[in-house]
N, C-alpha and C positions, 0 to 999 in steps of 0.2 A: 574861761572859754566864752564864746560870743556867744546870744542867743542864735542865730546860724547856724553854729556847727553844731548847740544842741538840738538845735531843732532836727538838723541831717543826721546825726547819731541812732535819734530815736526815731526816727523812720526808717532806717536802714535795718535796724533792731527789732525791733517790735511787729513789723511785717515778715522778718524770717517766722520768728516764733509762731505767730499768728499762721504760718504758713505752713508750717511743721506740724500743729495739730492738725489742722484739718487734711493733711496729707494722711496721717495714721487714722484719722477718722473716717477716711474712703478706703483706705485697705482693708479695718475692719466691718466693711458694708460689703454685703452680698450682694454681686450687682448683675449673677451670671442667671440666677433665679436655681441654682442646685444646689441642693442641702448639702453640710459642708460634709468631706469625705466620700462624696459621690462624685461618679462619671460624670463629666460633662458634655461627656457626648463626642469629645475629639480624639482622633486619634490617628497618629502617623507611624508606621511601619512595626507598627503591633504597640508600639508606644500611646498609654494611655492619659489623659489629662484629667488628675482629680482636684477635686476644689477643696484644695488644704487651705487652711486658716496660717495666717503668720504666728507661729510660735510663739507660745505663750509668755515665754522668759526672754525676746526679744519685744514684747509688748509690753511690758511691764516696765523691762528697763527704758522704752522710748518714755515711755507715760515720767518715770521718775526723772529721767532727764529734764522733760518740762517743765516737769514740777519745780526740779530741784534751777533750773534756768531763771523761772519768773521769782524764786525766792532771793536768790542770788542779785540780780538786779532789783530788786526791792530793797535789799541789806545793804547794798555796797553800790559807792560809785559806779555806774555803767551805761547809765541812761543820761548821758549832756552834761547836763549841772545838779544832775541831783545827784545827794551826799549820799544816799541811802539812812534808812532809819536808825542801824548799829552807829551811824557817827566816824565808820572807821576812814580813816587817809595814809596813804605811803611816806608821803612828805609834810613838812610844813613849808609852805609856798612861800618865799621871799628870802629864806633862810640861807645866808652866804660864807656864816663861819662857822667854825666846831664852836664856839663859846657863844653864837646864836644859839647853834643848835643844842646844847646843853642847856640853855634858858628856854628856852620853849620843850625841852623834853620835862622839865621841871615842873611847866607849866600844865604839862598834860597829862601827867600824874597828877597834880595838886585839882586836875577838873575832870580828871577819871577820865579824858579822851584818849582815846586808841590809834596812837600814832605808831607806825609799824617803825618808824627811821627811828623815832627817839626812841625807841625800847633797843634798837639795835644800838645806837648810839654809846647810850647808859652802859649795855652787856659789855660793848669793845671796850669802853675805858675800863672799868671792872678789870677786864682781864688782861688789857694791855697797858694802861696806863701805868700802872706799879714799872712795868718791865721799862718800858722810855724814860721814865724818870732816871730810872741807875743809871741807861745809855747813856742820859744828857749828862750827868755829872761826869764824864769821863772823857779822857781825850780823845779827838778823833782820830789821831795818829795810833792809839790804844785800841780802839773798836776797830783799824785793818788786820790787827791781828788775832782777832777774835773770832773765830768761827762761824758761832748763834751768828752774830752780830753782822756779820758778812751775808750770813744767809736771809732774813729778816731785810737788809736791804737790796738783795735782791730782788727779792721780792717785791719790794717797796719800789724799785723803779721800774720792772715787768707793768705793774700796776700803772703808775702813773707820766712814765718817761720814754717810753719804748714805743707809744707809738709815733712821735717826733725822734726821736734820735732813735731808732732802732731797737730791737728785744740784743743784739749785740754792743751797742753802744756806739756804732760806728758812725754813726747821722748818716743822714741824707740829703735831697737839694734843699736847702733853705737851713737845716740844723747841724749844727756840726758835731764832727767827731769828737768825740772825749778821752777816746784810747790813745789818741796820739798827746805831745807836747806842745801844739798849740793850743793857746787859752787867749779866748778876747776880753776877757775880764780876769785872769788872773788863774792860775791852778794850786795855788797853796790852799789847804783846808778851810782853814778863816775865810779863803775869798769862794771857792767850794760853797760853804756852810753857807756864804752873806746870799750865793747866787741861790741854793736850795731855798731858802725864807723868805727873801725881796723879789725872788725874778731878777730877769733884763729886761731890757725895752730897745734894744737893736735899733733908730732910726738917724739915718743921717741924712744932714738937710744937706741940700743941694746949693754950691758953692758960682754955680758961675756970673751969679750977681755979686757978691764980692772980688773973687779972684781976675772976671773976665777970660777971653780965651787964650790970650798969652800967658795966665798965668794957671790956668788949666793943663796947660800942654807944660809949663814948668814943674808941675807939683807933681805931673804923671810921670814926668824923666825920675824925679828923684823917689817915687814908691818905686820903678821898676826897677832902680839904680838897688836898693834894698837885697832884691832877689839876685842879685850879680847881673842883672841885665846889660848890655851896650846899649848906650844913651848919650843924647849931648851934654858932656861935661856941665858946659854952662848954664844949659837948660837946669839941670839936675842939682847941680848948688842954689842956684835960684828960688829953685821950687824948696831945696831945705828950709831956708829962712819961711817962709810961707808954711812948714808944714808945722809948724808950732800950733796953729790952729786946728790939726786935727790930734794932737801928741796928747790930747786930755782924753781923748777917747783910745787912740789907741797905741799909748805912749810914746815916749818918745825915737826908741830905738822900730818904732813902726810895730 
């Protein structure tokens, strides 16, 4: 974080609090000059005004609020850039794998720092790790018909899939559908599995410096020719020979 946005943090901060007591420090000031639980002297339609003090167990809990506010930002990140004195942090910042982050939870054990991810970290392998191991050993044509196994990934893709391709799987503009039989990379398991681990990378370069526009309008007769479209015969042969350059991406039968 910059020194800026420390610096805006803790002025945004520190003037509530700053603000807060001195707000409970004027309510508990007599300021009408009557002793408390007496008349004040007002009074509208028999209705009389006595000078009650603010309850004592809502005074108390402000006061510990405070308290319990300026200790809390003293112990823990909240104020810019400071750590607080406990040393505690949610993350370790740069950390981009599980096998980072199991070295640095390692590490923070091994220096008694109180990293809240890697103690979560640690606990999930513990208790999930044993269970993915068997997964892995096993076919994935064997784990559809496994129940747990079905369930576990559901969940698994709720979490991490659904909100590109839907909590149904159906995609949407830019992500596609999974429940149907098209696949741009392939829908057997192995290519499944290759696309769950590696990703895609979706980009196709733009052709009209090679093909030109003649052979732009040929390559489009023959993809539309694909879908049963009416097209020019010849345009659409034309364009096949040409479409070899895109048959690595999205093979040959289109």
């Amino acid at each position: 974080m910059s020194s800026f946005w420390s610096a805006w943090i803790i002025v945004l901060t520190l003037p509530v609090l700053i603000g807060c007591a001195v707000l409970l420090k004027w309510n508990l000031t007599n300021h009408v000059g009557v002793p408390e639980d007496q008349n004040t002297g007002h009074e509208v339609d028999g209705i009389e005004e006595i000078n009650n003090p603010l309850p004592r167990w809502w005074t108390y809990m402000f006061v510990l609020t405070l308290v319990w506010s300026v200790y809390y930002l003293a112990a823990y990140p909240g104020l810019g850039n400071w750590k607080g004195f406990l040393g505690w942090t949610s993350s370790n910042q740069g950390v981009k794998s599980l096998e980072e982050s199991r070295l640095a939870a390692e590490h923070a054990r091994a220096e008694g720092l109180n990293v809240q991810l890697d103690r979560e970290v640690v606990h999930a392998q513990e208790v999930y790790g044993p269970i993915f191991e068997q997964y892995a050993k096993r076919d994935v044509l064997d784990l559809a018909y496994d129940d747990e196994a079905i369930k576990i990934g559901q969940r698994l893709f709720l979490q991490n899939c659904a909100l590109c391709h839907g909590s149904d799987a159906r995609g949407q503009q830019g992500f596609p559908n999974l429940t149907d039989n098209d696949w741009l990379y392939g829908g057997s398991p192995d290519k499944i599995k290759e696309t769950l681990l590696y990703g895609r990378k979706a980009a196709m370069p733009a052709w009209f410096d090679a093909l030109g526009e003649q052979g732009i309008k040929e390559m489009t007769a023959y993809v539309l020719s694909l879908s049963g479209r009416t097209v020019n015969d010849r345009d659409a042969e034309a364009g096949k020979a040409k479409f070899a350059l895109c048959a690595a991406c999205h093979g040959a039968d289109g």
